[in-house]
C-alpha positions as CSV (number, residue, x, y, z in Angstrom):
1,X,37.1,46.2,-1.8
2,X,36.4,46.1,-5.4
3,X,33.5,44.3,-6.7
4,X,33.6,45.3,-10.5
5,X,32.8,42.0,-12.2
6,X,35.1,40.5,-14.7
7,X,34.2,39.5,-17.8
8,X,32.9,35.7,-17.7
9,X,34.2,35.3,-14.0
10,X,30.6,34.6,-11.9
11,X,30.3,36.6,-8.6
12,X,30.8,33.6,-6.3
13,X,34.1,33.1,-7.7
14,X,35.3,36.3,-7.0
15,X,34.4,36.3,-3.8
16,X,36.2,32.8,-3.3
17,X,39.1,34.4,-4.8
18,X,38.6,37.5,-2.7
19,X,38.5,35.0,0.2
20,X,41.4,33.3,-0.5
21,X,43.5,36.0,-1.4
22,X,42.7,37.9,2.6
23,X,43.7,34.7,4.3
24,X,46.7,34.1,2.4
25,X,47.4,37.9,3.1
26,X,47.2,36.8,6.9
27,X,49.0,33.7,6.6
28,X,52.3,35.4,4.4
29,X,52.3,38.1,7.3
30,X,52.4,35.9,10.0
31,X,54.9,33.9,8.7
32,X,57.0,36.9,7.5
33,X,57.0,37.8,11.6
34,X,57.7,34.7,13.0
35,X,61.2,35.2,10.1
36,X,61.7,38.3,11.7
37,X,61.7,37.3,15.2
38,X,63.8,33.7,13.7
39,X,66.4,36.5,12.5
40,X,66.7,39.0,15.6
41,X,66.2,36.8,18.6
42,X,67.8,34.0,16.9
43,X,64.8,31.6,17.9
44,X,63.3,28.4,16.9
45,X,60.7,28.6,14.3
46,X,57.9,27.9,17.0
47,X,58.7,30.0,19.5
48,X,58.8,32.7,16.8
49,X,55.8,31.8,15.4
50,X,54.0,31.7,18.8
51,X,55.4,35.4,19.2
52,X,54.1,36.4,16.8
53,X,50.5,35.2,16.8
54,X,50.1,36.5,20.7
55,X,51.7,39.6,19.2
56,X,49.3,40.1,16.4
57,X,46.3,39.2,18.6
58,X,46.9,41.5,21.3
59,X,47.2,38.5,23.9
60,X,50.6,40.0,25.0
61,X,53.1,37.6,26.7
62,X,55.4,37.4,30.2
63,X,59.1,37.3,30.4
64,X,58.7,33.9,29.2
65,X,60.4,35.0,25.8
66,X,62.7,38.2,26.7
67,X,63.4,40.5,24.1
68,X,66.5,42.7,23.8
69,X,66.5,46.5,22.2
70,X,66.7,45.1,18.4
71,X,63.8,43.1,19.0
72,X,61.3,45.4,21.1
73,X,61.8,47.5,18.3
74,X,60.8,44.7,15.8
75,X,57.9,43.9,17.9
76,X,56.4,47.7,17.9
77,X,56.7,47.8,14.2
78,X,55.4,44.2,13.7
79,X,52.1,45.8,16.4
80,X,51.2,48.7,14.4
81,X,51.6,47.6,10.8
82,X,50.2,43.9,12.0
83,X,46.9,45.9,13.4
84,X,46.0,46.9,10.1
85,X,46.6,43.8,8.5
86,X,44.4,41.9,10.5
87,X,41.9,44.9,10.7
88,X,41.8,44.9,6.7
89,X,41.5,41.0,6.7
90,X,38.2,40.9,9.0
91,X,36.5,43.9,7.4
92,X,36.9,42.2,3.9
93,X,35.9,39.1,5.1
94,X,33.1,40.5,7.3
95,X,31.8,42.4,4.2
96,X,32.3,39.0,1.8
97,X,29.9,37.5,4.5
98,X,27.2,40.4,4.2
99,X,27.7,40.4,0.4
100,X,26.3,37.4,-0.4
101,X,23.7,37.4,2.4
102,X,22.2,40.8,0.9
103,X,23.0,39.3,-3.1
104,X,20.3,36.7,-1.7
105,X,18.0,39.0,-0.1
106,X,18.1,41.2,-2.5
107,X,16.9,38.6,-5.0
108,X,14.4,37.5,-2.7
109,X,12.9,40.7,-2.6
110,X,13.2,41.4,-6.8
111,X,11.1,38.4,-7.1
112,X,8.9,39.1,-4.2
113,X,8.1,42.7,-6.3
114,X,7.1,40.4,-10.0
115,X,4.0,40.2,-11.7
116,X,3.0,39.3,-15.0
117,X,5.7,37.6,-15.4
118,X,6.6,33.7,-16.3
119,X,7.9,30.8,-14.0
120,X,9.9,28.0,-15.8
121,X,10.1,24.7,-13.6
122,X,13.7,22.9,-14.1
123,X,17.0,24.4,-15.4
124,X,17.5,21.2,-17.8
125,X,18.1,21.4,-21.5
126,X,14.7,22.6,-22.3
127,X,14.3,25.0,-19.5
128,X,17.4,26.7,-20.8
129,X,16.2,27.3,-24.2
130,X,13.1,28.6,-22.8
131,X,15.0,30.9,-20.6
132,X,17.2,32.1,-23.8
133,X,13.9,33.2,-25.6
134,X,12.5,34.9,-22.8
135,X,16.0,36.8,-22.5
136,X,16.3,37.5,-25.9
137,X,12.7,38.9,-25.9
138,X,13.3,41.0,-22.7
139,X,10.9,38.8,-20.6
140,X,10.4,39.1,-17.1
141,X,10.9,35.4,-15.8
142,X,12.0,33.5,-12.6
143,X,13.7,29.9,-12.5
144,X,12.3,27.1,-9.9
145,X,14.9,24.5,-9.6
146,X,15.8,21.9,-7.1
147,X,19.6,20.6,-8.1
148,X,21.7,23.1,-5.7
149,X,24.7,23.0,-8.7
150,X,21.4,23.8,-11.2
151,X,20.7,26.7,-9.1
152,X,24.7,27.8,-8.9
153,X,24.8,27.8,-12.1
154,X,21.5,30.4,-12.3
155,X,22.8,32.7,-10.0
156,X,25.9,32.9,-12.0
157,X,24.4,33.7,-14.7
158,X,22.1,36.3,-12.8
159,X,19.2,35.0,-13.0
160,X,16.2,34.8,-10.4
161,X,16.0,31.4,-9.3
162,X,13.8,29.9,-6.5
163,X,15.6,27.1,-5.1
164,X,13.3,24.1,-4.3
165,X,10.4,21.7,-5.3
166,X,8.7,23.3,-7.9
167,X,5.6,20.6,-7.2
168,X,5.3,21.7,-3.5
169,X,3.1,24.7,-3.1
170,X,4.9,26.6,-1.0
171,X,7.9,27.2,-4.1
172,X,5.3,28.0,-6.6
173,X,4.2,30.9,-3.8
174,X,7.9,32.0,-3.7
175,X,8.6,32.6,-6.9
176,X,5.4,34.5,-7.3
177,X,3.2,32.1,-9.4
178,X,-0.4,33.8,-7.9
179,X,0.6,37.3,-10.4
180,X,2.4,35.1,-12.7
181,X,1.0,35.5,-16.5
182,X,2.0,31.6,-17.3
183,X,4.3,28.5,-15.9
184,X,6.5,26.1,-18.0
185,X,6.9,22.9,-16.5
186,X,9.9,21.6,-18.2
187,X,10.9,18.4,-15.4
188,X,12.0,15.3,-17.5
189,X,8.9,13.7,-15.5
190,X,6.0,13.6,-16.9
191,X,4.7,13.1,-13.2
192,X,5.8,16.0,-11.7
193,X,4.8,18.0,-14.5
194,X,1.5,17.1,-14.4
195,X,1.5,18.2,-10.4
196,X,2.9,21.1,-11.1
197,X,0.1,22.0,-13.7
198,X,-2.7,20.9,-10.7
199,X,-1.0,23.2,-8.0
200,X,-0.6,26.1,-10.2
201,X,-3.8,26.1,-11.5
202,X,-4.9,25.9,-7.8
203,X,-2.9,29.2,-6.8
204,X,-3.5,31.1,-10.2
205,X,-6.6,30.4,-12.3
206,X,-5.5,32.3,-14.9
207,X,-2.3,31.0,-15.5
208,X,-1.1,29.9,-18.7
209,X,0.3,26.2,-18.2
210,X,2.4,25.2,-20.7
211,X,3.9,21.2,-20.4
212,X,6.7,19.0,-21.5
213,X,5.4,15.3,-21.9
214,X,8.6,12.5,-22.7
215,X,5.8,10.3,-23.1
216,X,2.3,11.0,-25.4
217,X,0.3,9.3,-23.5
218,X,0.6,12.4,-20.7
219,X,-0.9,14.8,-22.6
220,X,-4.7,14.3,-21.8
221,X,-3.8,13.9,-17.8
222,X,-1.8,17.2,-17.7
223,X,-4.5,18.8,-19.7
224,X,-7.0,17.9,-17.5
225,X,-4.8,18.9,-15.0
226,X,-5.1,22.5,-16.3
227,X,-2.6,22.4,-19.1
228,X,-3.1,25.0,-21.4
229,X,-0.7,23.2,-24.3
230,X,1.3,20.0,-23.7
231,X,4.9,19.6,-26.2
232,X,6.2,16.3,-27.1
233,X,10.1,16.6,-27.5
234,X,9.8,13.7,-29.8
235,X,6.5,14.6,-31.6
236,X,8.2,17.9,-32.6
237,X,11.3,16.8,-33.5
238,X,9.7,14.4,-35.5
239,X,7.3,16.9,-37.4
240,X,10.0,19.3,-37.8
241,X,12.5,16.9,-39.8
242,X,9.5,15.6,-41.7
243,X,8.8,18.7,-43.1
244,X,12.4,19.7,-43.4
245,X,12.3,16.7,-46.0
246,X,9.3,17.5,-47.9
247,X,9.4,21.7,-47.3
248,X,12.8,22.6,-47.3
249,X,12.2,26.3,-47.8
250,X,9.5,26.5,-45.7
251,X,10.9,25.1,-42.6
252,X,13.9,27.2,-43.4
253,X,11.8,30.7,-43.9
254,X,10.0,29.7,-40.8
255,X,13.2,29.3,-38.4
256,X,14.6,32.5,-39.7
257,X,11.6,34.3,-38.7
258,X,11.3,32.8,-35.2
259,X,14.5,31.9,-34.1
260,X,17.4,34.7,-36.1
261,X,16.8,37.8,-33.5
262,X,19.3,39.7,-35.7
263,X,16.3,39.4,-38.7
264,X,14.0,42.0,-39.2
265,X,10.9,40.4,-40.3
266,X,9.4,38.5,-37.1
267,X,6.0,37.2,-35.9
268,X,4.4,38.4,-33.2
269,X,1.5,37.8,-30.9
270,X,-0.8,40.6,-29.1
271,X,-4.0,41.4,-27.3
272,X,-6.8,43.7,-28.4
273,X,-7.6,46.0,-25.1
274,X,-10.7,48.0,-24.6
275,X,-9.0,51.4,-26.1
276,X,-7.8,49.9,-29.2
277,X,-9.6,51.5,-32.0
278,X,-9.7,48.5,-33.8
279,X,-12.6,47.1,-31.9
280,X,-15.7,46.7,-33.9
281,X,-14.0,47.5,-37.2
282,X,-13.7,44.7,-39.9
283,X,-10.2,43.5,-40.8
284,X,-10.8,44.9,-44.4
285,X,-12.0,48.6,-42.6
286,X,-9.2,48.4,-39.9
287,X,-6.6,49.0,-42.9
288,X,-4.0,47.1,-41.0
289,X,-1.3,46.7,-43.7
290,X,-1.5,50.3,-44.7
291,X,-1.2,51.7,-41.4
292,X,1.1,49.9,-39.2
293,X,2.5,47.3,-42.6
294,X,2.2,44.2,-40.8
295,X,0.2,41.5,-41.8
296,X,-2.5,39.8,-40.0
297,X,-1.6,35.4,-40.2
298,X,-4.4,34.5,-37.9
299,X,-6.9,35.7,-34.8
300,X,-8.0,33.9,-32.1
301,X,-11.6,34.8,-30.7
302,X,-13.5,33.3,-28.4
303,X,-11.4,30.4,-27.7
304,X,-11.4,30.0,-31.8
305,X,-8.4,30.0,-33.8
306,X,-8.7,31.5,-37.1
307,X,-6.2,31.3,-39.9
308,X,-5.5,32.9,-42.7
309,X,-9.2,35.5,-41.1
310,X,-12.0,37.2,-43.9
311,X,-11.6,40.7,-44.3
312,X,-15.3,40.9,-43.3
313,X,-14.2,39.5,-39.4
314,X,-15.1,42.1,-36.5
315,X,-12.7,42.6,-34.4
316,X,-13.6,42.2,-30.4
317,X,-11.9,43.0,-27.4
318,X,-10.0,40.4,-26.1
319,X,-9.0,39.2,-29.4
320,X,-5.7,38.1,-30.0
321,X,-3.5,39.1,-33.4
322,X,-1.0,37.1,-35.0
323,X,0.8,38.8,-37.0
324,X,4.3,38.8,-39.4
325,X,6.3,42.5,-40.0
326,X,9.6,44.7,-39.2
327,X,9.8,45.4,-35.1
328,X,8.8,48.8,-36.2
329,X,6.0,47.7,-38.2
330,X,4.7,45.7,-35.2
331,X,5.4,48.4,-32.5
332,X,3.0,50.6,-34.4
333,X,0.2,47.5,-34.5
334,X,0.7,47.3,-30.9
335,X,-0.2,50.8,-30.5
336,X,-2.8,50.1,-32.5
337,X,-4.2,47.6,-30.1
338,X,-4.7,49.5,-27.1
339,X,-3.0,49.6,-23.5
340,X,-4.4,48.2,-20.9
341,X,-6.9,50.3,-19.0
C-alpha cells in the first residue's frame, strides 16, 4: 500500500480514499462474477450473484445450482483469482485500521516524550496565529482543543493536539503541562481562561501563563490566578492603529522586524546562564556590539525591566537580553550567553 502523502491532501483523506477505492475493488469484482455466471449458465442476476458471493467466500454450495463444463471452468478461475482479491482487500483494510490506531499512538507517545516546550489552549483564530509563530520559530508546542472538527483539522495539519478540556486537569497532564516552559490560554472565555491559568499554575509553578481577556475587566482575576501577562484583543488593536496614525514609520519598522521571517534584522530574547562570560561584566566592558554586533534594547533583572540599560549595568545570571541584530549576529550573542549547565 502506498502511503506517500500528496501534496495538500491530509492523511485521513487518503486513507478514506484508500478505503473507498478497496471496497469498490470488491464490489466491481463481485459483480463482474455474478456477469460471468449471467453469461455461461444463462441465470438470473440473483442466482448469479448468490454464486458468486458463496464462491468467493469459500461457503461452497450443493447441486442446488448445477454447473456444466463451461461453467466449472468459470468458477475455478473466478476461485483463484477471487482469493486474491479478497485477500488484498482485508490486508489493506486491516492495515488502514492499524494505521491510524499507531498515527494516534504514535502521537501520544511524541507528546508524552516533551519538555520545555509550550501548550496553546484552543485552535480559534488566535491560537492559530500563536501556533504560526511558534512554527515559524521552530518551537516545540502541543495544541489542547475540545471541538473534534478543531482537532481534525490539527492532525491534518500534523500537529500534536490533545483532544479535550483544556480547564480539566487531567488534559493539562496529557499534553505534558508539568515540563511545559509556558501555556497560552487563548478560549474566547474569559472564564475558562482564567481556570486554566489556576490549574496550570497548580501542576507547574514555573510555568509561564500567558492570557487572552475579550473583556478588561479580567485581567486582575487571571493575574491573580497566576497569569504571567494578560492580552486584550481590543486594547491592542486599538494601540496598534493609534500609533499607526501618529507613528507611521515606526509601527511599520516595528512589524517588519517582528513579523517579516524572510528579513534579516530581528529581535530576540535570551537568558544569561551560569557559564556565560558575560556575568559580572558591565554592558560598556562586555563589548557586546563589537563582538557578536547586536544591540542590547533592554534587560530584565530581578523582576525589573530596563530599557534603553547604562553601560555601567552588571550583568547577573539569570538576566534576560533583549536584543535587535542579523540571526547570525544573534546566534553568536547566544553563545555568548551561556548553555545551560
Amino acid at each position: 500500500m502506498n502511503w506517500k502523502l500528496r501534496a495538500g491532501i491530509p492523511l485521513k483523506d487518503l486513507v478514506a480514499r484508500r478505503f473507498i477505492l478497496d471496497l469498490a475493488r470488491l464490489l466491481g469484482f463481485v459483480l463482474f462474477g455474478a456477469l460471468g455466471f449471467m453469461l455461461i449458465e444463462k441465470w438470473n442476476f440473483l442466482d448469479s450473484l448468490y454464486m458468486t458471493v458463496i464462491t468467493l467466500t469459500t461457503v461452497g454450495y450443493g447441486e442446488t445450482h448445477p454447473l456444466d463444463a463451461a461453467g466449472k471452468i468459470y468458477t475455478i478461475i473466478l476461485i483463484l483469482s477471487g482469493a486474491g482479491v479478497v485477500l488484498y482487500v482485508i490486508s489493506d483494510m486491516v492495515e488502514i485500521f492499524l494505521r491510524l490506531n499507531l498515527g494516534a499512538r504514535h502521537m501520544k507517545n511524541k507528546i508524552a516524550k516533551l519538555t520545555g516546550h509550550y501548550v496553546v489552549c484552543g485552535y480559534g483564530r488566535t491560537g492559530q496565529e500563536v501556533i504560526k509563530h511558534f512554527k515559524e520559530n521552530k518551537v516545540d508546542f502541543v495544541v489542547i482543543e475540545q471541538e473534534p472538527a478543531r482537532v481534525k483539522l490539527c492532525t491534518d495539519e500534523g500537529l500534536m493536539v490533545v483532544e479535550g478540556d483544556a480547564t480539566v486537569d487531567e488534559t493539562l497532564i496529557a499534553a505534558q503541562i508539568e515540563g511545559a516552559r509556558g501555556i497560552v490560554c487563548a478560549l474566547p472565555d474569559d472564564s475558562a481562561n482564567t481556570f486554566i491559568a489556576l490549574s496550570a499554575k497548580g501542576l507547574n509553578e514555573g510555568v509561564k501563563i500567558v492570557c487572552r481577556a475579550a473583556n478588561p475587566g479580567s485581567e486582575a482575576k487571571m493575574r491573580r490566578a497566576g497569569a504571567d501577562m494578560v492580552i486584550s484583543p481590543y486594547t491592542i488593536c486599538g494601540k496598534r492603529m493609534a500609533a499607526a496614525v501618529t507613528h507611521p514609520l515606526v509601527t511599520e519598522f516595528l512589524d517588519f522586524v517582528m513579523h517579516t521571517p524572510d528579513h534579516d534584522l530581528r529581535i530576540e530574547q535570551m537568558s544569561l546562564f551560569k557559564s556565560s562570560p558575560l556575568i559580572r561584566l558591565t554592558l560598556k566592558d562586555a563589548n557586546i556590539k563589537q563582538t557578536s554586533g547586536a544591540m542590547i534594547l533592554a534587560v530584565s533583572q530581578n523582576g525589573k525591566l530596563i530599557s534603553n540599560p547604562s553601560p555601567e549595568l552588571v550583568f547577573q545570571e539569570g538576566d534576560a537580553l533583549i536584543a535587535l541584530g542579523t540571526e547570525q549576529q544573534l546566534s553568536k550573542l547566544v553563545g555568548l550567553a551561556g548553555a545551560r549547565s
